[in-house]
N, C-alpha and C positions, 0 to 999 in steps of 0.2 A: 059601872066603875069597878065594881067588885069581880066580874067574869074576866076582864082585861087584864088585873092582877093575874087571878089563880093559868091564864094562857102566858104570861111572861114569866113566870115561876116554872112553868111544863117545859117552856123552851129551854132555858139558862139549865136545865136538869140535864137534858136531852144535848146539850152542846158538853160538859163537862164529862157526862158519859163518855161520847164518843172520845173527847181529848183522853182519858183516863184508858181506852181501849186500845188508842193507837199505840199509847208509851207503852201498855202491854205487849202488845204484838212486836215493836221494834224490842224490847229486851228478851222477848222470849227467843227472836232469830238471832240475837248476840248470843244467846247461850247454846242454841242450836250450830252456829260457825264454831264456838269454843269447844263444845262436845265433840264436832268432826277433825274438828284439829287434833284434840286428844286422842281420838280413835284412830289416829295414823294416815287419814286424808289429808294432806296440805293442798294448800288453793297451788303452791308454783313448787317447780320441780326443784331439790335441793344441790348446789353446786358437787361435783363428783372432785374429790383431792387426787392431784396426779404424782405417778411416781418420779422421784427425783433420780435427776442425768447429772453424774459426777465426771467433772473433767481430769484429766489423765493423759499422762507420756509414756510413750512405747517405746521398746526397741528389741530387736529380733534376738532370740536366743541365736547362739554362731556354733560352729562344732570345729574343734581347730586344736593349736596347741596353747600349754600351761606349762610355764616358769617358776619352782621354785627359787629363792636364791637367799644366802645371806652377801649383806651390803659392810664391805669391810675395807677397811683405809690401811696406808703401808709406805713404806719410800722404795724406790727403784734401786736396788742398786747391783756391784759386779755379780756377775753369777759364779767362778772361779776366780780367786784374788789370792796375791800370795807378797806377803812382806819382805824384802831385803831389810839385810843386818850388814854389820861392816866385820871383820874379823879383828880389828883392835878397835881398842878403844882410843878415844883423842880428840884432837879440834877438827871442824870441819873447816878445809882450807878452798874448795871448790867445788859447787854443783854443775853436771853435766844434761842433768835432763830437767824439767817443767813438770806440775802437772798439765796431761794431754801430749807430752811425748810419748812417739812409737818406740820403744826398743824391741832389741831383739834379745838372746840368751846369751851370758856375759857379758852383754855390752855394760860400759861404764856409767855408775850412779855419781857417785861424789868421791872424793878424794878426801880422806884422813889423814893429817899429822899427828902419829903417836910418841914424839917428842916430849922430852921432859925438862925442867931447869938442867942447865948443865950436863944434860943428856940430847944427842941428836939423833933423828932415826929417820929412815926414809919412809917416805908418806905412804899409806896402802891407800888400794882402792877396792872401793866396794862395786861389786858388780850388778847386775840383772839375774836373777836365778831362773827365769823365763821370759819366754817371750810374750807379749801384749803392751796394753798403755796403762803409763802413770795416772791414775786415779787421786792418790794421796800424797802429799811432800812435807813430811815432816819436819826434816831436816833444813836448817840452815846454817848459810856459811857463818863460821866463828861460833857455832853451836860447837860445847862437849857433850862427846856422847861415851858409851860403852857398847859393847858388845850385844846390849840384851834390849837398847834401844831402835825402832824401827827407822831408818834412812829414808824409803817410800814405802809404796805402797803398788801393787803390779796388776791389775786384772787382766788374765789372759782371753784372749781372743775377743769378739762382740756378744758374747751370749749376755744378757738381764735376766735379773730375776727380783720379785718383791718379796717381802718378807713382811706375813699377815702375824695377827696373834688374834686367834680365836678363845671366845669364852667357853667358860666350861662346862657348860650347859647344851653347848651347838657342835662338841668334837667327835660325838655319835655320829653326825652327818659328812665328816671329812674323811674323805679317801684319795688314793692318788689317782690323775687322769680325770679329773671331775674339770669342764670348761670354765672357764673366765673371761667376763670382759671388763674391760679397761680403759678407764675413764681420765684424762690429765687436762687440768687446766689450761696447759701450754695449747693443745689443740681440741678445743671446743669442738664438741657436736661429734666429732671421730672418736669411734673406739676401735681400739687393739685388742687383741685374743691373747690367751695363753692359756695358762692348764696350772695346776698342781703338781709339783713333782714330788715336794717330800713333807712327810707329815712326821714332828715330833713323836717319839715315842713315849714323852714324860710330860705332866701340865707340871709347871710354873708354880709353887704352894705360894709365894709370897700374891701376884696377880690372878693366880686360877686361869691363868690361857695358856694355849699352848701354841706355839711357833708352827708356822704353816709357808710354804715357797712356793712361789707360784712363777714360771717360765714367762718372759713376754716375745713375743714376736716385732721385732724390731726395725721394719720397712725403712730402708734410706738411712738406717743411722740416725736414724730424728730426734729415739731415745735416749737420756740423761741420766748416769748414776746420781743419785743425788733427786731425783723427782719426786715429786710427792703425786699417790696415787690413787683413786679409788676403783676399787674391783668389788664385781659382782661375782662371787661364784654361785654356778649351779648346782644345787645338791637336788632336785629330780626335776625331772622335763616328762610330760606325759601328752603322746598325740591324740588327736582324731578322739578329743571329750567334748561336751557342751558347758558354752563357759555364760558368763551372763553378769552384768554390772552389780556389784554388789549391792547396790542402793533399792535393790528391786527384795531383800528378801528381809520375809515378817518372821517374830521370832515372838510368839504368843500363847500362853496356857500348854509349855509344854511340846508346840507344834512347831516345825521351820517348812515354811510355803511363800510363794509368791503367786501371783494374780496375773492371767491369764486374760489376753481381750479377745472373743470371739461371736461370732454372729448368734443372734437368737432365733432356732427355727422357728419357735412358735410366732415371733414378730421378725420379719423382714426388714429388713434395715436397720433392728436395733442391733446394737451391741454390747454385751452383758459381759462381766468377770466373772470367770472363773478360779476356783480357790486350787493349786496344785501343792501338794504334799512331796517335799523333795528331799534330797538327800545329798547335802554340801558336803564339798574336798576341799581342795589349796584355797586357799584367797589371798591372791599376791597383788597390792597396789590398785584393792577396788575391785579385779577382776575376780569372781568365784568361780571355782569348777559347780557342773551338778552333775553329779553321779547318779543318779535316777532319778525320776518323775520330772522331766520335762524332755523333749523334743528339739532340735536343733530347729530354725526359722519360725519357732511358736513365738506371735508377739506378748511379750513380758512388760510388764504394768511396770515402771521407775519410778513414777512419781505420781502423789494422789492415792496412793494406796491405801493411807491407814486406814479411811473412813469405812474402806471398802468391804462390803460381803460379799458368798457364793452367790449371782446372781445377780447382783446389784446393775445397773441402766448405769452405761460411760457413753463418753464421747471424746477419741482421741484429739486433743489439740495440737499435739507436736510429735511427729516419729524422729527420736533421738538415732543417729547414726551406729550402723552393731559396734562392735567391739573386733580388734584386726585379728583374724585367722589366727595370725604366727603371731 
């Protein structure tokens, strides 16, 4: 009885052992995987982060011409105009012409009676002192007038002219012979030409502008004294520069550049931005000149840009149409 004991006491030793050796061995290989892990071995390979593709619109630098202009409103009217007077003064007893009568030189305006109470006299007539068409009719019948008041109004021949008034800040740029075009509600979409022919020699102290004429060309007669006008004049025109949407340039720390899409040698068929360093002239209605550091057909980044660095991964989504020549 007693040996059967001290052999169930040996075994139950001998089983606790082992369980106590195995919990060893599994935590010493958990700290042996932790240690290798520490040491910079990992059991799976770590995901590699890829560089980011910024989408962007292009469109082709153009080499072509540039428009300055100031944009100035004015009414049409005679270009040589010349007032009749009557030579007495009296009632106006009959008109001979309209305005839009043709006359000719002398011909008959209206007829005065310079009659008095008790006094009779024969009626004078006031003439045409050139030839063109009535414009203006001041006069009516049973009107009094004098001497020093205007009967009509004569513009001779068909010549137009508009009459601008420039600020005083833009008369640096007016000279004569400088192009104009010409814009009138009457005919939508059409414009007319003309020029500058005479430039104030004084500004205006009450308004600060100065009076500016400008010639129209007058196809068919179509033109109206009396129009209301708007005209572009040209003050510089420059050819054969590189022009480019203004929406394409960055203006940052200093620097004026826009971004450039072009192939990456080192990877084949990426496309990467470049950062181009330029040098801006006119910008008339969006359109910029660059007067260096770009290329006429180099495609130019529009849109997408801000994000953008030297170097940066794009991917054109949409080529925007250039910008016209002329």
């Amino acid at each position: 009885m007693k040996t059967i004991t001290k052999r169930a006491v040996l075994g139950a030793a001998l089983i606790i052992a082992a369980v106590f050796e195995a919990a060893l061995l599994g935590s010493c290989g958990k700290a042996n995987a932790a240690a290798g892990a520490s040491a910079g071995t990992p059991a799976a390979e770590a995901p590699v982060e890829e560089t980011p593709v910024f989408a962007v619109n292009t469109t082709p630098a153009v080499q072509g011409q540039i428009r300055d202009y100031l944009a100035l409103t004015g009414d049409i009217v005679a270009g040589s105009s010349v007032d009749a007077y009557s030579d007495v003064a009296g009632k106006i007893t009959r008109l001979y012409v309209s305005v839009g009568s043709r006359v000719s030189k002398g011909a008959p305006l209206a007829e005065v009676d310079p009659s008095r109470p008790g006094m009779n006299y024969v009626a004078g007539v006031a003439s045409a002192p050139i030839a063109g068409t009535i414009v203006s009719l001041p006069a009516q019948v049973g009107m009094t007038i004098s001497q020093a008041v205007p009967i009509a109004r004569i513009a001779g021949g068909n010549a137009l002219e508009i009459r601008l008034y420039v600020a005083e800040r833009f008369i640096s740029k007016m000279t004569t012979r400088l192009p104009c075009e010409i814009l009138l509600d009457a005919y939508p979409g059409e414009i007319f030409r003309g020029s500058v022919t005479e430039v104030s020699p004084v500004v205006d102290p009450a308004s600060r502008t100065m009076e500016v004429r400008v010639n129209v060309d007058n196809p068919g007669s179509r033109l109206k004294a009396g129009m209301f006008a708007k005209v572009q004049v040209i003050t510089e025109r420059k050819n054969n520069i590189v022009k480019i949407p203004s929406t394409a340039l960055i203006q940052r720390f200093g620097e004026t550049y826009v971004f450039t899409a072009e192939p990456d040698p080192a990877n084949p068929g990426v496309t990467v931005a470049r950062k181009k360093i330029i040098t801006p002239g006119i910008l008339v209605d969006g359109v910029l000149e660059v007067q260096t550091g770009l290329k006429a057909d180099e495609e130019v980044v529009v849109r997408g840009q801000s994000l953008l660095e030297d170097g940066s991964r794009i991917k054109v989504v949409d080529r925007v149409p250039p910008l016209s020549a002329t």
